[in-house]
Steps between C-alpha positions, in 0.01 A plus 500: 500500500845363407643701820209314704624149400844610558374611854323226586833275418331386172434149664126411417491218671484737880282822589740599767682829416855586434739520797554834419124625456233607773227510248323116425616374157263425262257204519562186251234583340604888452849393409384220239271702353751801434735265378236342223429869433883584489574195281178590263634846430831350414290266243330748359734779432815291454619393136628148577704534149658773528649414833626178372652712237647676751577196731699334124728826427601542870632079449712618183586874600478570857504845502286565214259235658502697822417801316179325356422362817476827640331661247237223533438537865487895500280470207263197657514601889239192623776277335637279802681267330697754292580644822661205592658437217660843507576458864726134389628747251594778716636231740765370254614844452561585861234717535405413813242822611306500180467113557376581858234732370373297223449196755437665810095504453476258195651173579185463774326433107704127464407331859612166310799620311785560702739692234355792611554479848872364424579798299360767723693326785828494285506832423395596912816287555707703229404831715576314809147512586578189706199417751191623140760246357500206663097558524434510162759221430343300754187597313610334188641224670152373652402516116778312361690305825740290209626780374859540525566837373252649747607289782874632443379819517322484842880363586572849470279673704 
């Protein structure tokens, strides 16, 4: 389902499909109802303490944090925010393709937040990856248009 959102551009608010797709994207509906269902895995087999745990270490000892993230999100695999949280993580350590494949399906999950979208697109940019870049920049810039840090990023794309 999470490569279906990704296909379908992720963007609930349109049923048209993907540039790159032949096949019809999901309806609304579909795609809101897989996302509730995606979201209510993530509640239920999550353990919101422990990944603040995590989330606490990795602010005091980056590495070990990043170890704990990990160990978190291989242990809890509905657990989208970890994901992105490992993904910042991974980011800041200049690893650019395990960012890409943490975010590629999963940031479709945050259609209001755009740090996911900003990260994926930073570390696209870090691979010169220019043109998935500057869409998922652009992406995070229709989320948050005041924001300076993505807008200087879109400078380089």
């Amino acid at each position: 389902m999470l490569r279906e959102l990704s296909r379908s551009g992720g963007d609930l608010s349109t049923t048209a499909a993907a540039p790159s797709s032949d096949a019809a994207a999901p309806s609304m509906e579909v795609r809101s109802a897989a996302t509730e269902g995606l979201w209510a895995l993530c509640r239920e087999y999550g353990n919101q303490r422990k990944l603040e745990a995590a989330a606490a270490m990795a602010k005091v000892d980056a590495q070990r944090g990043f170890e704990a993230i990990s160990r978190y999100v291989h242990t809890h695999p509905c657990a989208w925010d970890a994901d992105v949280l490992l993904a910042s993580l991974a980011l800041a350590r200049q690893s650019f393709d395990l960012t890409i494949k943490l975010l590629a399906n999963v940031r479709w999950l945050f259609p209001e937040d755009p740090n996911a979208h900003f990260v994926y697109g930073q570390a696209l940019a870090s691979k010169v990856k220019v043109e998935a870049a500057a869409q998922a920049l652009e992406h995070a810039a229709r989320l948050s248009p005041a924001d300076a840090d993505i807008a200087r990023w879109l400078s380089f794309t």
